[in-house]
N, C-alpha and C positions, 0 to 999 in steps of 0.2 A: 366131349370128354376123351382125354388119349389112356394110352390103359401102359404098362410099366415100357414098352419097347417105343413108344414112342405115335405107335400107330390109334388109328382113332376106334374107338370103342362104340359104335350103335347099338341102338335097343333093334331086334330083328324082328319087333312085330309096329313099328314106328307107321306103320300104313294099313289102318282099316278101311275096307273097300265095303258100303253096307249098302245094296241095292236096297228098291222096295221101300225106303223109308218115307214115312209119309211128315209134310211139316205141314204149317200154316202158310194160307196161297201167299200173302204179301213176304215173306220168304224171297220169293221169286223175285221180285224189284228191289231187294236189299242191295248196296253199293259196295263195293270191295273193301273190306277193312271192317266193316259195321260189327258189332258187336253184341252176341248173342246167350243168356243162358240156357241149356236145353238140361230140363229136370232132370237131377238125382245124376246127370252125365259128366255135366262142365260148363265152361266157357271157352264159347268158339268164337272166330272170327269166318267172314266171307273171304273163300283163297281170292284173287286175282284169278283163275283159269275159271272160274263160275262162269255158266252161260243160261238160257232160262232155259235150257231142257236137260240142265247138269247143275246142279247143284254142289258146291263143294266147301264145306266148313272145314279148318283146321283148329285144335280142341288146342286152346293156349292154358286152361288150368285146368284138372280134371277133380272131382268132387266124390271119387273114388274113397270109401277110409281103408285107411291099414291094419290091417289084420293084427292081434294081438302079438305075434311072434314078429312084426316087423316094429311096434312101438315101444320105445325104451320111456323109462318115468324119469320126468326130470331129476335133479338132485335136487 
């Protein structure tokens, strides 16, 4: 998204770093790209830079709801 001057607009928390997290062992042998829901979170996909002692999802839909004062009612 560019924002009025032209220059591009990022969200500044776009990178969660979540040590500790524990999944399911076949996790670990998932392919790059594969396709994951992780409850109540999102859907992730396996980055490409995954390795089996790094694990690293990128969250393509998040499952988040919005809060009252962000949802407008249709007409």
């Amino acid at each position: 998204m560019r924002d009025v001057d032209g220059g591009l607009h990022l969200n500044p928390d776009w990178l969660d770093h979540l040590p500790g997290c524990l999944t399911e062992p076949g996790l670990r042998h998932a392919p790059t790209g594969a396709r994951f829901e992780f409850k109540g979170q999102g859907y992730f996909c396996v980055y490409p830079d995954t390795t089996l002692g790094r694990l690293i999802f990128n969250r393509t839909v998040s499952l988040k709801t919005l809060g009252p004062e962000i949802q407008k009612p249709r007409p």
